[in-house]
N, C-alpha and C positions, 0 to 999 in steps of 0.2 A: 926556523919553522915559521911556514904564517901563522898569524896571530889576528883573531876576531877581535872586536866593540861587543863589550857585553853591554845589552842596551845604550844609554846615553852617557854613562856610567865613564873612569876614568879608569877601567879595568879591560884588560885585554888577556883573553884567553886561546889556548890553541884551541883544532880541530876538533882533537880527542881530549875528555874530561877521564879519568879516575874511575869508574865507581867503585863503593866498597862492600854492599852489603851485603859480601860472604865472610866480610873480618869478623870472627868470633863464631862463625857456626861451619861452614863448609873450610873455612880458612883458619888453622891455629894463629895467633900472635906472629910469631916468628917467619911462616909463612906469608904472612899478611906484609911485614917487614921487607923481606925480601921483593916481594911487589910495589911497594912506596920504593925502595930504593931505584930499581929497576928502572920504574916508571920516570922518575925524578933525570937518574940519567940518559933518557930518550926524549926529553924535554915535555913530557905531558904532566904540569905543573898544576894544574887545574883537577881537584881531587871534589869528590863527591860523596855526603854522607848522611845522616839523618839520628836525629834520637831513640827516631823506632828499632833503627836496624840493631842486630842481624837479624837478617829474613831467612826464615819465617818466624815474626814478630811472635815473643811471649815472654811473658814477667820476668822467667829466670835472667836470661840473657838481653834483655831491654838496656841499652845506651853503650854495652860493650865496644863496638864496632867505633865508638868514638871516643871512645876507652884507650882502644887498640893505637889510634891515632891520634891521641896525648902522649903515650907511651914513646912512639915514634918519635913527635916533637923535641921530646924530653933527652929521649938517647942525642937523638943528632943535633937538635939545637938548630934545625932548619926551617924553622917553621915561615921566617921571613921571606923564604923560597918559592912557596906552595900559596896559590889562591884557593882558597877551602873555601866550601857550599857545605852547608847544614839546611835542616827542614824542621819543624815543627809539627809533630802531631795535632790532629784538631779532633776532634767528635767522631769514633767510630767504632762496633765491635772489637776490632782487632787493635784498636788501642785501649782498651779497656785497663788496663794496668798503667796506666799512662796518668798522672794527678789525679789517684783516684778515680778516673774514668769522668773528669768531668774538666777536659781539656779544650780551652775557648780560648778564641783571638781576642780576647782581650788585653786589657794594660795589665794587669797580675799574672796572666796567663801567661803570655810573652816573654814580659820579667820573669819572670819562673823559670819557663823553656833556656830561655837564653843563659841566664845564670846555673842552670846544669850543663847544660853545653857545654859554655866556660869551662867550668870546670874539670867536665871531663877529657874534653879537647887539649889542657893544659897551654890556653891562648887567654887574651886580653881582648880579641878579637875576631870576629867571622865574617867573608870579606863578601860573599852572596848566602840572605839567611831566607830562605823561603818557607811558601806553608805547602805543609807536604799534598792535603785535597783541601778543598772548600768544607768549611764549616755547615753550609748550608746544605740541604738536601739536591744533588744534581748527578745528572748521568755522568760518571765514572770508572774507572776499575770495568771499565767493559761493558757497564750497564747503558741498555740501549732504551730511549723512549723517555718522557720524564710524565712524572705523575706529581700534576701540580695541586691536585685535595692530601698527598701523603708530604710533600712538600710544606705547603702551610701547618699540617699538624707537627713537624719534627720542627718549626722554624720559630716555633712561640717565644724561647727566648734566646734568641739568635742575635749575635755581636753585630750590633753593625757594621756595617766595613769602612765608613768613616771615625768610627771608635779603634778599628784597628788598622787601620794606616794612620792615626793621629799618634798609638803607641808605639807602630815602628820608626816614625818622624823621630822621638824621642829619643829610641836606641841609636840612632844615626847620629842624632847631635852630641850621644855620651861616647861616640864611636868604638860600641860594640858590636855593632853591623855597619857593613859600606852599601851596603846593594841589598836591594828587596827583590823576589820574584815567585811568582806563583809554580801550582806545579798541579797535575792532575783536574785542569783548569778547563772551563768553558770559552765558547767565543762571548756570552755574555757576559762571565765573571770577568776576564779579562777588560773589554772595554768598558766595562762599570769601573773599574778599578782605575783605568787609564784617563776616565772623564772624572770621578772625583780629585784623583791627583790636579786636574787642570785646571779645574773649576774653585778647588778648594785650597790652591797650593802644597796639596801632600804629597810627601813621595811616589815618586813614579817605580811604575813595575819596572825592572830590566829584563828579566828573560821569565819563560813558561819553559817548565818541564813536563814533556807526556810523551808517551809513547808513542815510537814510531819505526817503523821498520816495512821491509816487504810486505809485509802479511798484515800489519795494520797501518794504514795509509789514512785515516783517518783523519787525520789531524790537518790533512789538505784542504776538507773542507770548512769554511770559516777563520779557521786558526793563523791560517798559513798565509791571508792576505793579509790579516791583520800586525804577526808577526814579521813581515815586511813594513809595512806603510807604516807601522808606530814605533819600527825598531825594540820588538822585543822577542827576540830571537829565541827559537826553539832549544835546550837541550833535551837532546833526544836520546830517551832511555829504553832499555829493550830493544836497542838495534839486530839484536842478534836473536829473538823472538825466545828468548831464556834456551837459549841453545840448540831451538829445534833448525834455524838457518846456518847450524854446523854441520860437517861430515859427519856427526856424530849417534844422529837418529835415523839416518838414512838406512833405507831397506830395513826398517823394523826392527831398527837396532835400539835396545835399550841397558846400556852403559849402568852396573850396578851402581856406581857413585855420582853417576849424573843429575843433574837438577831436577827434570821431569822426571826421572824415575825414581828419587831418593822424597821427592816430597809430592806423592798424589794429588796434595788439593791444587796444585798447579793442573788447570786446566785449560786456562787460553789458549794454550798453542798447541792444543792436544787432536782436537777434531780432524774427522778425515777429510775437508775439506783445506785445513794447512797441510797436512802430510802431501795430498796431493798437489799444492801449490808449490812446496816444499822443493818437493822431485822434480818439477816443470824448472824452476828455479837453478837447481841443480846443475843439470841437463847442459843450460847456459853458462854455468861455470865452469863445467868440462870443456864443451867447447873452445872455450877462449884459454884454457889449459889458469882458471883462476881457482882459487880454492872458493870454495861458498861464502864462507865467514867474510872472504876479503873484497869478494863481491859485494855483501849485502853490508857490509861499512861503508863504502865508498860510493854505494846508490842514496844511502842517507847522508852521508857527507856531504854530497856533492848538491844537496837541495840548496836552493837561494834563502830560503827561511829559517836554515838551520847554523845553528851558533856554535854550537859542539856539541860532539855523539858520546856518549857517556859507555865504556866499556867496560864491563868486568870477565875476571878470569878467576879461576881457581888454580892452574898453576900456571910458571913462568912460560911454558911453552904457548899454552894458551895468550898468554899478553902479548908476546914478544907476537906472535902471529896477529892480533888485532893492531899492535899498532904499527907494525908492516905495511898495513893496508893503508899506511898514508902515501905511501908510492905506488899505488894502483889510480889509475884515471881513467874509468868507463867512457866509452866513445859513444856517438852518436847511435851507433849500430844496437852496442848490448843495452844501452838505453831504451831503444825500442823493442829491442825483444824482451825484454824485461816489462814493459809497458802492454805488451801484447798478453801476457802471462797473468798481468795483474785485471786484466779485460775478463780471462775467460775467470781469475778465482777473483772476486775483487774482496778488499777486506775480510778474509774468512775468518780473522782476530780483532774485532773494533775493540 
């Protein structure tokens, strides 16, 4: 299998990343098992997880998801196999159970973070530790527009981000991280980020995590040149737009134990303007006799800026069909019709 440069980095990862964070809520243990396994033997080595998870984030089940995959480690004893990605919580309602709710890039905060990781991960090590948003106040999680008087009030005592790349420098040199990367990230926070590394000799970012897929395209602008010229490659999460770019919602279908219908407050990919991009989308995968899901993998796959597309399933059948899609190769043609699609709905999910 080909195999990416994660940023500048001596790590190389496939296409397709792991994601996990249905381990512990939509996924039993065992379940979840069987997906590491699976995955492991298809060659997609590159696993993806976070403290927060399982989603949807709350007290009870906070850090399980990487619970779940210490557990694994521990059974198989493979962990030297697997390039694991973890995140960091920072400052937000929904982590509010998260150290007390007063979770900061700082040097204690980090050490903190990392040393529960650790632990629950049952590693000595995590080989990409990224922060899951910005600390700071910034358009996010969908939010369009910035407001920079509610920005200055939420930022008063706000980590600097040379205080907090000077503490990930530190977990690098005790190597319990190999790789730093952002995630839910700006084109400004990112280049802030890439010019203090420069200027100040701190760790450089290797990859941004954000969303991207059909239906949110966003990330093309700004991101996506940047993520080129600076080599710090996209992993791209939500390629499958939480399931609405499956057979699965089509014609008004809503699947009792499906994502979008088993948890209401998911509502990015809800609006009738994705349904009906959805269906145009569709359309094009009948024609070329593709399944959708393996279409809209392999449109994000196939982008120049993207590092690897990060997939999740809930059961085996679901996997085994995402990572199939590494033998599908969109042509010139469905590329442009696909292109024409996204003309008439553009971003209906930023």
């Amino acid at each position: 299998m080909q195999r990416r440069q994660l940023g500048r980095t001596d790590l190389y990862v496939p296409p397709l990343c792991l994601g996990t964070m249905t381990f512990g809520e939509q996924n039993s243990a065992e379940e979840a098992f069987a997906q590491l396994d699976l995955a492991l033997h298809q060659g997609i080595d590159f696993w993806d997880t976070a403290e927060l998870y399982p989603v949807p984030p709350n007290e009870e089940s906070q850090g399980r998801t990487e619970q779940i995959l210490g557990q694994w480690f521990q059974r198989t004893g493979r962990r030297h196999e697997v390039i694991l990605a973890s995140k960091m919580a920072g400052p937000h309602h929904m982590a509010a159970h998260i150290r007390h709710g007063n979770s900061r890039f700082n040097a204690q905060g980090i050490r903190q973070a990392i040393d529960d990781s650790l632990t629950r991960l049952n590693t000595h090590y995590i080989d990409l530790y990224q922060l899951h948003w910005p600390e700071r106040a910034a358009n996010y999680f969908g939010k369009l527009g910035f407001d920079a008087a509610m920005a200055a009030q939420d930022e008063r005592d706000l980590t600097d981000l040379v205080d907090t790349l000077t503490a990930l420098e530190r977990e690098l040199r005790d190597g319990r991280i190999r790789a730093i990367g952002l995630s839910n990230d700006t084109p400004w926070g990112l280049m802030h980020c890439l010019s203090l590394a420069e200027h100040l000799g701190l760790p450089r970012v290797a990859s941004i995590q954000n969303p991207y897929n059909l239906l949110n395209r966003s990330f093309e602008v700004g991101l996506a040149e940047i993520a080129c010229r600076e080599d710090t490659g996209l992993l791209a999460y939500s390629p499958l737009a939480f399931g609405r770019l499956t057979n699965k919602y089509l014609h008004g279908a809503q699947p009792p134990d499906a994502r979008l219908t088993r948890y209401t407050r998911f509502t990015r990919y809800n609006n009738a303007h994705a349904i009906s991009a959805t269906d145009a989308y569709a359309a094009i995968a009948e024609q070329h006799g593709l399944s959708l899901a393996q279409m809209a993998l392999a449109f994000t796959r196939q982008q120049c800026f993207v590092t690897s597309t990060i997939i999740g399933a809930t059961t085996l059948e679901q996997l085994t069909e995402n990572i199939d899609s590494l033998q599908v190769q969109l042509d010139a043609t469905i590329m442009a019709q696909l292109e024409a699609v996204h003309h008439q709905h553009p971003n209906p999910c930023p």
